[in-house]
N, C-alpha and C positions, 0 to 999 in steps of 0.2 A: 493578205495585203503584203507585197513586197515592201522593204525594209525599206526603198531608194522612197517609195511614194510614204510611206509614214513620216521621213525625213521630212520633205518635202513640207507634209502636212504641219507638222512640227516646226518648222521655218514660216511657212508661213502666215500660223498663227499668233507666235512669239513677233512676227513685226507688225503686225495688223495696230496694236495701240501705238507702237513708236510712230506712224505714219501720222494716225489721226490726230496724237499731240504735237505733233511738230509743225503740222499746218497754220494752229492758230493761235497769234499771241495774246489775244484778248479774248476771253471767254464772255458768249453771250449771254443776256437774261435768263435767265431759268435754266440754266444748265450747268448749275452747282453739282446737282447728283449725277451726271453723266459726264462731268470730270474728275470727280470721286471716283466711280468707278473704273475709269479707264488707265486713273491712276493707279488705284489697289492690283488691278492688273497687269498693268506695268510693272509697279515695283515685286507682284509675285512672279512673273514669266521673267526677270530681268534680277531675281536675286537668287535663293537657290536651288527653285527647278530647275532654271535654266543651265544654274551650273552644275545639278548633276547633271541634267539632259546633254550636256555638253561633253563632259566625263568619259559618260557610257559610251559616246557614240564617237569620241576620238578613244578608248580605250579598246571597243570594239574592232574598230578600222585598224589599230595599231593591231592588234592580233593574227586578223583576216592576213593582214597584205605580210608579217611575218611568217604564217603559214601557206602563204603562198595563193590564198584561196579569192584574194580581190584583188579587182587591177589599181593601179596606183590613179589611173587619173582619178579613179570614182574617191579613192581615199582622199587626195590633194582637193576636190572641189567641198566635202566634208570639212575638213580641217578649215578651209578659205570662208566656208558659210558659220562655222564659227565664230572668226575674225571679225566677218562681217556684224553678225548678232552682239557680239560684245563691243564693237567699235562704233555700234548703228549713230550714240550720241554725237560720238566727234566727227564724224562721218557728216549727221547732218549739220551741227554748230560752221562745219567749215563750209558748208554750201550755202546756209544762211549768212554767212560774214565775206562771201566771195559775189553773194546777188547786193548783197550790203553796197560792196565798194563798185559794183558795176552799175 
């Protein structure tokens, strides 16, 4: 498995819970344990795997593209999907307070 698509895989399972909890502000009947969970998951993909996983893979890129051995865009959209994973909350609060006021 190339490293671009384990990324890849790794991004898009760390936002798979920020999506499904951002949807809904009232949780329905019977789905105490299926917000449990997706909580516990959240707060583990979003505390410090995430931030070794984030580590690694901007400590990695910092290496590669000092040796010469990666191109800078692939490093720049790395570093950006980062950003993004750490930023996902405010990211979405200000799209919920921007439908808010529209």
């Amino acid at each position: 498995m190339k490293k671009s698509h384990f990324l890849g895989l790794v991004a898009s399972i760390v936002s798979l819970p920020l999506s499904a909890h951002a949807q809904v502000t009232t949780n329905p009947q019977g789905s105490g344990p299926i917000v449990a969970a997706l909580n516990w998951i959240q707060g583990t993909l979003m505390g410090s795997v995430a931030t070794a996983i984030a580590v690694m893979a901007v400590a990695t890129v910092g290496l590669m593209m000092l040796t010469g051995r990666m191109n800078w865009r692939f490093g720049a959209t790395v570093i950006l999907g980062c950003f993004i994973l750490f930023g996902a909350g405010a990211i979405v609060s200000g799209i919920r307070s921007a439908a808010a006021l529209g």
